[in-house]
C-alpha positions in Angstrom: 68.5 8.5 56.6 67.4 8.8 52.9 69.8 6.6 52.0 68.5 4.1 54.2 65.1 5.0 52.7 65.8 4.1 49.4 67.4 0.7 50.8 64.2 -0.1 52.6 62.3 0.5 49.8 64.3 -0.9 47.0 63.9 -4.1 49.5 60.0 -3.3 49.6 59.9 -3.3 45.9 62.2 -5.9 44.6 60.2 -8.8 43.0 60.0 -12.5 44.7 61.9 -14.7 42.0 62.6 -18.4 42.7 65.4 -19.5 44.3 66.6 -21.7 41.7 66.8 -18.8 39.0 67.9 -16.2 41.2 70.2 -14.1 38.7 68.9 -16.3 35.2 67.0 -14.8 32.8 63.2 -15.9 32.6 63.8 -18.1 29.4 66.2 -19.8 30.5 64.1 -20.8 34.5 62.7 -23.7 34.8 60.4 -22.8 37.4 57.1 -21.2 35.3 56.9 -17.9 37.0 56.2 -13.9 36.3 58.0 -11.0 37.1 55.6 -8.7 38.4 56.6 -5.0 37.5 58.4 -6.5 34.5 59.7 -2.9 32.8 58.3 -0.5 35.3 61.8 0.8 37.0 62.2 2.9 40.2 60.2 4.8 41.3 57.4 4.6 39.5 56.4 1.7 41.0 56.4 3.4 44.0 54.2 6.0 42.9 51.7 3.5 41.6 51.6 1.9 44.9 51.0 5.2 46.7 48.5 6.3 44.1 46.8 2.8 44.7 46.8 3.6 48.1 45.0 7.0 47.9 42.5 4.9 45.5 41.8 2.5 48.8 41.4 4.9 51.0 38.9 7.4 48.9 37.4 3.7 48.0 37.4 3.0 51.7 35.8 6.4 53.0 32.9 6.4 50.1 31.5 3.1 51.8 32.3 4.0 55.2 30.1 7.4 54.6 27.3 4.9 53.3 27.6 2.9 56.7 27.7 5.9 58.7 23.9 6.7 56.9 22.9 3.3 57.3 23.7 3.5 60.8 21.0 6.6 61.0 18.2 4.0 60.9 16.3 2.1 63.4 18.4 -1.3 64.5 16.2 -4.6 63.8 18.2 -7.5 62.9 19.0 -10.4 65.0 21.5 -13.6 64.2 18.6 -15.7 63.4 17.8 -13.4 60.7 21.3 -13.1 59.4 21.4 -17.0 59.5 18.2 -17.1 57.6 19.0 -14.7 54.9 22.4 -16.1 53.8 20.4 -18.6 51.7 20.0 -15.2 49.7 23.2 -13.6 49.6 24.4 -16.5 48.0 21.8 -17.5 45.8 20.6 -14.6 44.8 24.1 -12.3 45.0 26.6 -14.8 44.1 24.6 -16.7 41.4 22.3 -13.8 40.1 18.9 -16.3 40.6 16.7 -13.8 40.4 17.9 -11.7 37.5 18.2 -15.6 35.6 14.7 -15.9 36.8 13.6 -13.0 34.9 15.7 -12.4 31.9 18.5 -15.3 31.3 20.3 -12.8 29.3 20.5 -10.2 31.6 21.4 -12.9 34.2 24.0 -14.5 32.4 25.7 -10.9 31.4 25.8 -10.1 35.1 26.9 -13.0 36.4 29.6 -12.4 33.8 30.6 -8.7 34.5 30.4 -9.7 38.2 32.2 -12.5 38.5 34.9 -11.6 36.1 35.6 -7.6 38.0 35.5 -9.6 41.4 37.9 -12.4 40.3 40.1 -10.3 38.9 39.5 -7.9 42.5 40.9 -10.4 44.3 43.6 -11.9 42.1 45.3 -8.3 42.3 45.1 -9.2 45.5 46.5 -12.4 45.7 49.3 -10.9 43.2 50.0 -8.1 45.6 50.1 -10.6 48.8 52.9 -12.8 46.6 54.8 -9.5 45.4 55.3 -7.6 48.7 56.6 -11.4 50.3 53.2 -11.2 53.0 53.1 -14.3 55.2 56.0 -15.7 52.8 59.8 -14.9 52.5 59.8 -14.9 49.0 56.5 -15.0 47.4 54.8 -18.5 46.5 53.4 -18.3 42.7 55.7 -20.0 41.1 55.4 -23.4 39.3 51.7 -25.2 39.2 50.5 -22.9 41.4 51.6 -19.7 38.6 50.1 -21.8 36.2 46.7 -22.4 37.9 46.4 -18.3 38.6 47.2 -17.6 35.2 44.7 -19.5 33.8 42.1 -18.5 36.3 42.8 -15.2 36.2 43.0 -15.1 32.1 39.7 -17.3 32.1 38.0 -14.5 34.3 39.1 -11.9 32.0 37.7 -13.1 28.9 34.3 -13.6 31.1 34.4 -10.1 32.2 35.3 -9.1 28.6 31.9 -11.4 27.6 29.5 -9.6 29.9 30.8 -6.1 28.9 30.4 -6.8 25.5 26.8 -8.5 26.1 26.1 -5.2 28.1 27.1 -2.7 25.5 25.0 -4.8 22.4 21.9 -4.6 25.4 22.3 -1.1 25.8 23.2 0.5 22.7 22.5 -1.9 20.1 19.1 -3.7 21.0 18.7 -0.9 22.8 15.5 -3.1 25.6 12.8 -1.4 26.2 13.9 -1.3 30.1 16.9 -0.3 29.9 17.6 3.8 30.9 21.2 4.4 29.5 23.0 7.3 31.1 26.7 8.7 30.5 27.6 7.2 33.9 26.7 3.5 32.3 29.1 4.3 28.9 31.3 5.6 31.7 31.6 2.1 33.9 31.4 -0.2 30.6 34.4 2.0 28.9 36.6 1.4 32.7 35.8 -2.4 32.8 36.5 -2.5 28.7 39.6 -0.8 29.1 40.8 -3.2 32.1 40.1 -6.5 30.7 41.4 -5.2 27.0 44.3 -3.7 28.4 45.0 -6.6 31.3 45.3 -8.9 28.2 47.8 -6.6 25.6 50.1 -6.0 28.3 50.6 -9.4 29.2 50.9 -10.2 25.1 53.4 -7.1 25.1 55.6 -9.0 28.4 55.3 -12.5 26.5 56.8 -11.1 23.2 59.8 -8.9 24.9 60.7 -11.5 26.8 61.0 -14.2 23.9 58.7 -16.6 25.2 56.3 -16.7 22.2 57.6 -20.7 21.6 55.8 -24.0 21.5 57.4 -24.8 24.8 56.5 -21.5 26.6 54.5 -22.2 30.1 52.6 -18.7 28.6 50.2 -20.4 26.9 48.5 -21.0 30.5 48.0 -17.1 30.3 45.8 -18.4 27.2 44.6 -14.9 26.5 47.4 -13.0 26.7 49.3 -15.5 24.8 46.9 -16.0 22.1 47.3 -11.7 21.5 51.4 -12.5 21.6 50.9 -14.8 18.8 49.1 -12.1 16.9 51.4 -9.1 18.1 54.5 -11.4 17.1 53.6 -11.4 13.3 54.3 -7.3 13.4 58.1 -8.0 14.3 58.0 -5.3 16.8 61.6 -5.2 18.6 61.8 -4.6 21.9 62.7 -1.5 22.2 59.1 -0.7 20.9 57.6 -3.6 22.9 58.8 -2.0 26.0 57.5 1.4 25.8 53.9 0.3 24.6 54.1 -1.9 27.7 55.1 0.9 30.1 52.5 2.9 28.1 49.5 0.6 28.4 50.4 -0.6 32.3 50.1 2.7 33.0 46.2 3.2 31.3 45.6 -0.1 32.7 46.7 0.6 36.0 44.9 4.9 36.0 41.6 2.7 34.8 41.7 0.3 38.0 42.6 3.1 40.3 40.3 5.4 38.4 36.8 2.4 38.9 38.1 1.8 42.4 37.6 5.7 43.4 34.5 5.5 41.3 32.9 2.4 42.9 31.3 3.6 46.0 30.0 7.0 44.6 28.3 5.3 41.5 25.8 2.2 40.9 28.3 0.3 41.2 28.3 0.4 44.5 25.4 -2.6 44.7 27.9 -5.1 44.0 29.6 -4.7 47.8 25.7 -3.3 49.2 23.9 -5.6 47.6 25.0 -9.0 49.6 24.4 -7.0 52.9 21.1 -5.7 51.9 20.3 -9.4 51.5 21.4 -10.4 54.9 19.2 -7.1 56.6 16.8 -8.1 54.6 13.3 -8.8 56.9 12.7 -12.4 57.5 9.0 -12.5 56.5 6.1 -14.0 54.5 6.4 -12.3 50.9 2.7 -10.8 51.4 3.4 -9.0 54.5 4.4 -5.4 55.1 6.9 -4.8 57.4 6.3 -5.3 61.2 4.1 -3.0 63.3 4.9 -0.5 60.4 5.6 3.1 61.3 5.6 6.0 59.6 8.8 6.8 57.7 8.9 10.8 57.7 12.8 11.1 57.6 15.7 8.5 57.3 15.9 8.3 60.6 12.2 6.4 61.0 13.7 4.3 57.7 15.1 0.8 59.3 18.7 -0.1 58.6 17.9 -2.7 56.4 15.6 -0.4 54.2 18.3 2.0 54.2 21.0 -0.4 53.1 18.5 -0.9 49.8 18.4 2.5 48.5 22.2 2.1 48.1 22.2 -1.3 46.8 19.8 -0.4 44.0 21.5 -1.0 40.6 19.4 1.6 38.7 18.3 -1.5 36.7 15.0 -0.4 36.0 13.0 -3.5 36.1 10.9 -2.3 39.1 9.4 0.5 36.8 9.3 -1.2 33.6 6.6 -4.2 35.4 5.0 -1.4 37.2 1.4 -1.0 36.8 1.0 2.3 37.7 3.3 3.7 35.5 2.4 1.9 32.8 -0.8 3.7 33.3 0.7 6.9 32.6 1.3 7.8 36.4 4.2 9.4 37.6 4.7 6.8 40.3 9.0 5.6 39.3 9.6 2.7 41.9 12.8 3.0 40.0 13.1 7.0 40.8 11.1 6.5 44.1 14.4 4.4 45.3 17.2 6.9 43.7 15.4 10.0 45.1 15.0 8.8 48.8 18.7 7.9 48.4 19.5 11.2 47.5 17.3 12.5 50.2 19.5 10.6 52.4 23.1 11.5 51.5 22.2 14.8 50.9 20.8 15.0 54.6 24.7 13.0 55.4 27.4 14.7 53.5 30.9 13.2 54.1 29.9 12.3 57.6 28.3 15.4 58.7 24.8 16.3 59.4 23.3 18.8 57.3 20.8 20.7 59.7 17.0 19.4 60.0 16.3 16.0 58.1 14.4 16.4 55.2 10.8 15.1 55.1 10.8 12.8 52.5 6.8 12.0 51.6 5.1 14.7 49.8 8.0 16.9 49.1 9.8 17.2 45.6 11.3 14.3 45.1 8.7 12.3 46.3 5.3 13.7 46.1 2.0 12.6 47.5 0.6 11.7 43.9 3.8 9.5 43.5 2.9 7.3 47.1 -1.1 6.9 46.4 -0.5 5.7 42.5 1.1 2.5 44.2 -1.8 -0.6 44.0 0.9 -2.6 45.9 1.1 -5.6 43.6 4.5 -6.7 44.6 5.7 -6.5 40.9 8.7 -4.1 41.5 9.4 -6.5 44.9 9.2 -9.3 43.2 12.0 -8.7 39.9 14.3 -6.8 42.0 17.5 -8.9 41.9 18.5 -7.0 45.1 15.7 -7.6 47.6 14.6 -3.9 47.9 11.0 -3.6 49.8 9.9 -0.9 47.4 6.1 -1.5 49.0 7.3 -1.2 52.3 8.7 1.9 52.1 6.0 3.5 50.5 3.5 1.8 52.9 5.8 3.4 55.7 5.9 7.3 53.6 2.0 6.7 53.6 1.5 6.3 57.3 3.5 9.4 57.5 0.9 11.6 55.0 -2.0 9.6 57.4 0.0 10.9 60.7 0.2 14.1 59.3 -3.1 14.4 58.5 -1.9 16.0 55.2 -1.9 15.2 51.3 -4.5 12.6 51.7 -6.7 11.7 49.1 -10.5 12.4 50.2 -12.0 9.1 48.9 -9.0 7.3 51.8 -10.5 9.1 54.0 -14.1 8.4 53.5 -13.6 4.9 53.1 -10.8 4.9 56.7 -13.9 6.1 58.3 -16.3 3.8 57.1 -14.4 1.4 58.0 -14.2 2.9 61.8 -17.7 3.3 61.9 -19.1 0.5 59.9 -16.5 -2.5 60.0 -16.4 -2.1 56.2 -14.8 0.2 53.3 -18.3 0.6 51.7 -19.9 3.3 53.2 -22.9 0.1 54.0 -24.1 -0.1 57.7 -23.1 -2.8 59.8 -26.8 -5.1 59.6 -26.6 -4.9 56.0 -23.5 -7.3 56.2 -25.3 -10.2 55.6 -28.4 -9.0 53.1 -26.4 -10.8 50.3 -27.9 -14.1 52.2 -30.4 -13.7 52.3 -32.8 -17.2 51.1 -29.6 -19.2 51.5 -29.6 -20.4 54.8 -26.0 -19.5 55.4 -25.0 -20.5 59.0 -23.4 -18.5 61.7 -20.7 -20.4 63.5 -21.7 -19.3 66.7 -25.1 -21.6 66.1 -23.9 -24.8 64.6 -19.8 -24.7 66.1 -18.6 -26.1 62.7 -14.3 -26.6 62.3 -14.4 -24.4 58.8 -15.3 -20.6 59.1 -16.1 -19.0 56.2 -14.3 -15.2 56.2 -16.7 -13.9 53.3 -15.2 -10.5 53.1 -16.2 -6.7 53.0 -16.2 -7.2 48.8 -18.2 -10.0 48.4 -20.8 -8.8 50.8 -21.2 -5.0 49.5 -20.2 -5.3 46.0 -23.8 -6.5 43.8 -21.6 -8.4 41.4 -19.4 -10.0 44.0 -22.5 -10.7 46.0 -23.3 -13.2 42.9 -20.0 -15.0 43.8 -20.5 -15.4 47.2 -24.0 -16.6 46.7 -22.7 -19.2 43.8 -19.7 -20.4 46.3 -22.3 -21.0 49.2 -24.5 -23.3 47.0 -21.6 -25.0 45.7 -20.7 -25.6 49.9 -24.2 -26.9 50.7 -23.9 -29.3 47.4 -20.7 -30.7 48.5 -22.0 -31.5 51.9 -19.7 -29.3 53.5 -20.8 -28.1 57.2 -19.6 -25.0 57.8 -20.3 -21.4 59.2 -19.6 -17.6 59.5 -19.4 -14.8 61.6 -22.8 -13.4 60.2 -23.1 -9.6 60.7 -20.4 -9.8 63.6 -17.6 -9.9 60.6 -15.6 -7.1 60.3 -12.7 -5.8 57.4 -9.5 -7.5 58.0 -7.9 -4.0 57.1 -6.0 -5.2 54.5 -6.7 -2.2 52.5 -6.4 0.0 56.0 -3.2 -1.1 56.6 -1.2 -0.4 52.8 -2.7 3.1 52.9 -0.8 3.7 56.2 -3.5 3.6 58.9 -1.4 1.1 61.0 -3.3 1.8 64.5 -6.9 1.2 63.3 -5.1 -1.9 61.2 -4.3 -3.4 64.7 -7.5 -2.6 66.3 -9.6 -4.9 63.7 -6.7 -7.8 63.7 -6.8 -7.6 67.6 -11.0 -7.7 67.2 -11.0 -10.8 64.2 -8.4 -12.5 66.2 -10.9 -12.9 69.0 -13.8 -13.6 67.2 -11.8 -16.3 64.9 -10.8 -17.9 68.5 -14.3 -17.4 70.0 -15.3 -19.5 66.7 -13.4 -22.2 67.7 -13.2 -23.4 64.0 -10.0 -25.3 63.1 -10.0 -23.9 59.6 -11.0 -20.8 57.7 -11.6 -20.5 54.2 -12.3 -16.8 52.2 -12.9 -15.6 49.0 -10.6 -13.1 48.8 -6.5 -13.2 48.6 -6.8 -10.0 50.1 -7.9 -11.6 53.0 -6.1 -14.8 52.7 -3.3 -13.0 52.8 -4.2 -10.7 55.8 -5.2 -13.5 58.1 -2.8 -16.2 56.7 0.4 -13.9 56.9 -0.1 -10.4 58.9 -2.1 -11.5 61.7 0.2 -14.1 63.4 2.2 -10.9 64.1 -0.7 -10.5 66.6 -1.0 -14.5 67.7 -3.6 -15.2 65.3 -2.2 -18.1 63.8 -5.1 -20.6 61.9 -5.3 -22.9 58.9 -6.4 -20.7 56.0 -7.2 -21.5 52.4 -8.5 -19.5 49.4 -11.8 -20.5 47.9 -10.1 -22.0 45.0 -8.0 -24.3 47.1 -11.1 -25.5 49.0 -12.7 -26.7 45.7 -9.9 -28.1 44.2 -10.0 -30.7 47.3 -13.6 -31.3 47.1 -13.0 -31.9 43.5 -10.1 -34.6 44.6 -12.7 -36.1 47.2 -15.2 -36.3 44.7 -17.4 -34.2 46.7 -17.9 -31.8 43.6 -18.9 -33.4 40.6 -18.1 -31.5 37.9 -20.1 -33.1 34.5 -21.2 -30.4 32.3 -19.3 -29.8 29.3 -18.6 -25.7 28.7 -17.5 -25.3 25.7 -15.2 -22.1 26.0 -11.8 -20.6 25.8 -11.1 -19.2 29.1 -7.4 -16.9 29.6 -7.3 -17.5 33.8 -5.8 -13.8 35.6 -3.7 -14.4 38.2 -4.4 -12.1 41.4 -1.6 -10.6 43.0 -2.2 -11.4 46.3 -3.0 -15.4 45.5 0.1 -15.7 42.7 2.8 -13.3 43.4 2.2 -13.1 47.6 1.1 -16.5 48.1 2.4 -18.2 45.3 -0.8 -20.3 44.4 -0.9 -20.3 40.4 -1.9 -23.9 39.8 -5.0 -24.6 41.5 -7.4 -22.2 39.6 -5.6 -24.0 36.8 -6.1 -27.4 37.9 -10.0 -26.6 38.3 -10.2 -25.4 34.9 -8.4 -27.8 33.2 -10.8 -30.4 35.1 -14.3 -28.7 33.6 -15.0 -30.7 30.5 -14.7 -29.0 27.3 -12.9 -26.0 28.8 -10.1 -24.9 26.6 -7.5 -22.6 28.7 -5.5 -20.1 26.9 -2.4 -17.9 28.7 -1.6 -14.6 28.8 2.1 -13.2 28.0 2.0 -12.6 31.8 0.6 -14.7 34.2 1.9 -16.5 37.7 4.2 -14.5 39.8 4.7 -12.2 36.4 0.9 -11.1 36.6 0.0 -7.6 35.5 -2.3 -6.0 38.3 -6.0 -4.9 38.0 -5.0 -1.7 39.6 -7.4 -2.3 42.4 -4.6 -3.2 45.4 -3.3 -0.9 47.9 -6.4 1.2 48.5 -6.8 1.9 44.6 -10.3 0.4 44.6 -11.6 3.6 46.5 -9.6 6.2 45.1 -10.7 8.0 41.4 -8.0 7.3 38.5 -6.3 10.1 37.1 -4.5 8.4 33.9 -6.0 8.3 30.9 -5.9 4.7 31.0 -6.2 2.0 33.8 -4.1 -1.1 34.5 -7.1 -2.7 34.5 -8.0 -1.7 31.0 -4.4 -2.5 29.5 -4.6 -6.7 31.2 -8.1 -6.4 30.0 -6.5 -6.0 26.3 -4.3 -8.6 26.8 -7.3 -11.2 27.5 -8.6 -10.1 24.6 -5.0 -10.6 22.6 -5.8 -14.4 23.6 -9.4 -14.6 21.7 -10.7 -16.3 24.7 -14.5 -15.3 25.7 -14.1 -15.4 29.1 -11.4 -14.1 31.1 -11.6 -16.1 35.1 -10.6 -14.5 38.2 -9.7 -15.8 41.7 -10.5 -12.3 43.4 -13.5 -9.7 44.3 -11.6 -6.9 43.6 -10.1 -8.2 40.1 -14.0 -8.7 39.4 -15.0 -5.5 40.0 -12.1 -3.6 38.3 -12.5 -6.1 35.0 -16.0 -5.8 35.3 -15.7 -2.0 35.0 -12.4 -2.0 32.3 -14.6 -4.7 29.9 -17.2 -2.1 29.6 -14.8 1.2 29.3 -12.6 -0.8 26.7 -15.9 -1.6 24.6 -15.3 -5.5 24.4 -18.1 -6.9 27.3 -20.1 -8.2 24.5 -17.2 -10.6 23.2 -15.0 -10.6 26.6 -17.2 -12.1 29.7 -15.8 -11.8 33.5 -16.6 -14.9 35.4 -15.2 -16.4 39.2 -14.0 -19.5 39.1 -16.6 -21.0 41.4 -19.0 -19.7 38.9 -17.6 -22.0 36.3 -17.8 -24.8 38.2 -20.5 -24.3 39.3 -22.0 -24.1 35.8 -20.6 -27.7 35.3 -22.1 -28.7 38.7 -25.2 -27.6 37.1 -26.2 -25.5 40.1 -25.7 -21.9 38.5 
């Protein structure tokens, strides 16, 4: 019996070799091949295929423990969905769009690193399937083919080579400001250094011992490895000494692979196998909308699967944090940490497929306090640079409900304005018939009275706030110079709940959609128009959810056409540099960034001036997300640090698209010291300045 074990597996590990040079030395073959475990004898390359295969499994077991958690969560996917997410697994994990988007640099070392580890991945592969004889007699690279995968596989180990080296200068030379280095990152770059390095001097070592450092040799396909040969051969090493540095550094070479591959599903690495299925969970939805008759996420178990399938496919990249507002602020809100910590949470509740007792709570324990979940303004940022697709605001959105449910570890001011907002249809403490005192003089119309097709949502803002009352006083007399018929709801308009919904209160959220809904249908108008993208966005992309589907358009929109029509004439020259802010809910949710643009640029003798960050890159006023009513407890505001920014520019006015920008500038020029040389002004008040109707 052993002896027929040994036969069996002398067979299993005997190399394929072409026919034709069965029994002829490799220099003298014809046929451009490789002999695989050139100078490895029995048995150790048994033993490295049985330590390869306790690698696979440990490698196997660490990602079927991360499915078992995933598995914890609710179930909502469908085949549409997957269908309409692979647009993202391969454009944004295969080709790295987003991180390119961003920061080339970053995008073009990852899409080095990645490519290069997972070529390589699957050339062992390939290698191994020729070696063992699967699906062939006796292998089949030999000849072009051979020459095609060891120029493939050489060309992918100089890219992965590249993007470790880029990495390493990032991290520990340059040193970026976003970048949070940790011994597990020197850990990962040293394994993937050490593979490529080592990948290429053993091939230079088998390429000198065999003699085939010649003009003619079909080596110089393995253009790395051969190009080290050439240098290796000037030392006049013989054999002997060739030999055992080869068994030597196969032997490092093959520990390190076996070593990354037990590594890879317990470490960040990990994101490069979650990542693509992340993508394919990931919610079909408008970018501006919160996830789907949200619940509240107390445990893991009230997490979907596709949220769960994010925390493990976060790369600990840190972008999320370093374009946060809040913690640029000063507050202890991490999205970054925020992700890790809920992970944690999770495997810690999972260990090795076991359940450890009672789920942890995950909202306003240690790891992830109350303080952390109410800093959020829910500006998208984090959302929008993640290169992985992980719905940071939905989560917390979700672990806010569950501190509303609770009835716990709720800010007072939330409160006060949840039940304003009950009582009142509005989050300003103001009664119900004082909706419309802004109005007063105008001759606004209700809708109800003169059935025009455009409804005018004016918003809980623009009708409490006393500076936002000016806008909405300024956009109606630029409406009834433009001829436009039109109408609103009067003192029968209610909140959207924009604001009700992001702090959590998800029931009274539906109760006011299910309430506008009717009244926007009662209206029978075929369009409605607001000045807020808070809610724009509400109407435009949470409330078909609820069958309210309808035409919307932001203020700015509307005058941009009228301005095409020629129904707005715009001929007074103002004669000032203007920086324009981008709101998060128009840029970064909605993706409108020109048209405020476009009206400026049309107001004669306007000179427009950018920010570092504008567009879908905007810096938030801090007011989002139910910030607007609760008090700051940073020593300085988001709002205060973009208000810096506009003054960087040396423009004199800084525009806005959005009521709640207003107020929080408004407030920010005056606590910075600089309203005297730094003036706040809407849009529509610009034009209409140069309509000469101010």
């Amino acid at each position: 019996m052993i002896s027929d074990f040994i036969r069996k597996s002398s067979d299993f590990l005997s190399s394929p070799v072409p026919p034709e040079c069965e029994g002829l030395p490799i220099t003298e073959c014809s046929t451009p091949y490789r002999e695989v475990f050139f100078n490895i004898p029995e048995p150790f390359d048994l033993i490295f295929y049985l330590f390869a295969l306790v690698a696979s499994i440990i490698m196997l077991l660490g990602f079927l423990r991360l499915f078992r958690i995933w598995l914890v969560g609710k179930r909502k996917f469908t085949l549409k969905q997957f269908i309409g997410n692979l647009k993202y697994v391969i454009r944004d994990g295969l080709f790295n769009k987003r991180i390119f988007k961003n920061d080339r640099y970053a995008g073009i070392m990852h899409f080095f690193v990645m490519s290069g580890f997972i070529a390589l991945f699957i050339a062992t592969i390939i290698l191994t399937i020729h070696e063992r004889k699967i699906f062939t007699d006796n292998g089949f690279l030999y000849g072009d083919l051979y020459l095609l995968y060891s120029f493939l596989s050489d060309f992918f180990g100089v890219i992965l080579l590249l993007g470790v080296l880029m990495a390493v200068y990032r991290r520990y030379v340059e040193k970026h400001a976003r970048m949070k280095t940790g011994n597990s990152d020197g850990l990962i770059l040293l394994f993937l250094f050490m593979i490529g390095l080592s990948g290429f001097i053993i091939e230079a070592l088998r390429i000198v011992a065999t003699g085939m450092v010649n003009s003619n040799s079909f080596e110089i396909f393995s253009f790395g490895g051969y190009f080290v040969a050439l240098m290796l051969s000037l030392f006049n090493l013989s054999v002997e000494t060739l030999e055992i540095l080869h068994f030597m550094t196969w032997w490092a070479h093959a520990i390190a692979v076996e070593g990354i591959l037990i590594y890879f599903p317990f470490s960040k690495m990990a994101h490069v196998g979650v990542a693509p299925f992340n993508m394919l969970f990931k919610e079909v939805k408008p970018f501006g909308k919160v996830t789907a008759s949200m619940e509240p996420i107390h445990t893991i178990k009230d997490m979907s699967i596709g949220q769960l399938i994010s925390l493990d496919s976060c790369m600990n990249c840190n972008r999320c944090t370093f374009v946060c507002p809040a913690n640029a602020s000063g507050s202890p809100l991490d999205p970054r940490m925020l992700i890790q910590n809920t992970k944690s949470i999770a495997h810690s509740n999972y260990p090795f497929f076991t359940k450890k007792g009672e789920l942890t709570v995950i909202p306003g324990g240690d790891k992830v306090t109350d303080e952390i979940l109410w800093d959020c303004t829910n500006c998208m940022a984090c959302v929008e640079v993640c290169p992985v697709w992980i719905p940071h605001v939905d989560i917390i959105t979700g672990m806010r409900g569950a501190l509303i449910d609770e009835g716990k570890q709720v800010p007072p001011t939330v409160i006060t304005f949840l039940e304003s907002v009950l009582q009142n249809n509005n989050e300003w403490g103001e009664g119900k018939k004082t909706r419309m005192k802004w109005a007063e003089g105008l001759d606004i119309p209700e809708i109800k009275k003169n059935k025009a097709e455009l409804l005018w949502y004016v918003g809980c803002t623009s009708c409490y706030d006393p500076r936002n009352q000016k806008v909405a006083q300024t956009f109606a007399k630029i409406l009834k110079q433009a001829g436009i018929e039109y109408g609103t709801l009067g003192k029968n308009e209610k909140c959207t709940g924009d604001v009700v919904r992001r702090v959590g209160e998800e029931a009274l959220f539906q109760d006011l959609a299910e309430k506008n809904i009717q009244a926007f249908d009662k209206s029978e108008a075929k369009r409605i128009v607001t000045t807020s993208p808070h809610s724009f966005n509400t109407i435009k992309n949470e409330y078909p959810e609820f069958g309210g589907n309808y035409e919307v358009v932001h203020h700015t929109q509307l005058i941009w056409e009228l301005i095409q029509e020629g129904k707005i004439k715009l001929t007074k020259e103002i004669n000032k540099t203007i920086t324009f802010h981008d709101p998060c809910y128009l840029g970064r949710y909605n993706g409108i960034i020109d048209t405020p643009r476009d009206i400026l640029k049309s107001i004669p003798g306007i000179k427009i001036v950018e920010m570092e960050r504008i567009g879908q890159n905007s810096f938030c006023c801090g007011g989002g997300g139910g910030k607007m009513f609760m008090p700051s407890h940073t020593e300085i505001k988001p709002s205060e640090i973009r208000i810096k920014e506009a003054v960087e520019t040396k423009a004199s006015v800084m525009a806005v698209g959005c009521p709640w920008c207003m107020s929080m500038f408004e407030d920010a020029s005056k606590t910075t010291g600089v309203d005297e040389m730094l003036s706040i002004l809407e849009v529509c008040e610009l034009v209409a300045e140069s309509m000469g109707i101010a």
